[in-house]
C-alpha positions as CSV (number, residue, x, y, z in Angstrom):
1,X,-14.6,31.9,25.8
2,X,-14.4,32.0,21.9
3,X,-17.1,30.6,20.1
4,X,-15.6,29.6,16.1
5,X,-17.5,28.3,13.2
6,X,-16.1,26.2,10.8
7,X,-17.1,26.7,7.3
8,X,-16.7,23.2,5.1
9,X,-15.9,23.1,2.2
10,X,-16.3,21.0,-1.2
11,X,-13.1,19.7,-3.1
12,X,-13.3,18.6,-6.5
13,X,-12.0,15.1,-6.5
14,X,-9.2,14.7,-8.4
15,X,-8.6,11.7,-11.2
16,X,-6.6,9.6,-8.6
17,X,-9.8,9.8,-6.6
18,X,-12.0,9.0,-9.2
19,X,-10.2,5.9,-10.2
20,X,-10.1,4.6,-6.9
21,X,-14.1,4.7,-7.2
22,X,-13.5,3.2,-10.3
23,X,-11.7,0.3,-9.0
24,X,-13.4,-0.4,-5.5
25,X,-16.4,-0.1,-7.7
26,X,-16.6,-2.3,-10.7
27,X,-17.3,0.6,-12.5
28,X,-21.5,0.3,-11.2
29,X,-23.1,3.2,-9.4
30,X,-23.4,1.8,-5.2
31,X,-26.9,2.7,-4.8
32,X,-28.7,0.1,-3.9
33,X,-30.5,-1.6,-7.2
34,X,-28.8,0.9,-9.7
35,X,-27.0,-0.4,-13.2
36,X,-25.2,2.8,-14.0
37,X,-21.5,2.9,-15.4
38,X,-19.3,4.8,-13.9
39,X,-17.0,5.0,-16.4
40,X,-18.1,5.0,-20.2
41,X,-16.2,2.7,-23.1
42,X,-13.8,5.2,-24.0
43,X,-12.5,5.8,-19.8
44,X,-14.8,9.2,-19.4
45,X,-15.9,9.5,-16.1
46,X,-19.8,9.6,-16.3
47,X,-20.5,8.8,-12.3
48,X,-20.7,11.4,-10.0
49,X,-18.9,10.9,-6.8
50,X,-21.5,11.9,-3.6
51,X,-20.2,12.5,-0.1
52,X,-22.1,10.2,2.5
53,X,-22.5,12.5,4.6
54,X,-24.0,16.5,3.8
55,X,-21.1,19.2,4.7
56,X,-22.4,21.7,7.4
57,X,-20.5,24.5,9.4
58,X,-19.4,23.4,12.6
59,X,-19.2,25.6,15.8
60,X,-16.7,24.9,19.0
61,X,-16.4,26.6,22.1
C-alpha cells in the first residue's frame, strides 16, 4: 500500500473574494466584539481575510 501526503496550500484571495467578505460583512471585522473596517473610505481593503480552519498536510493510505 502507498502512503501520500498532501501538502496544502495558501491562495491569495482574489478581489471577487474579498468583496464577497465585504458584502456578507457590513464591512466590520467578525470577531466577536471587534469595530474594525474592512474596507477604508476610499474602497482599500484594510481587513485581512483568516481561514477558519489552520492548513496542515494530509496523509492517506
Amino acid at each position: 500500500m502507498m502512503t501520500v501526503t498532501e501538502i496544502a496550500k495558501r491562495l491569495t484571495p482574489e478581489g471577487e473574494t474579498l468583496r464577497k467578505v465585504f458584502l456578507k460583512c457590513g464591512n466590520l471585522c467578525a470577531f466577536p466584539r471587534c469595530a474594525a473596517l474592512m474596507m477604508d473610505a476610499d474602497g482599500t481593503f484594510i481587513g485581512q481575510a483568516c481561514h477558519i480552519e489552520a492548513a496542515s498536510a494530509v496523509t492517506r493510505a
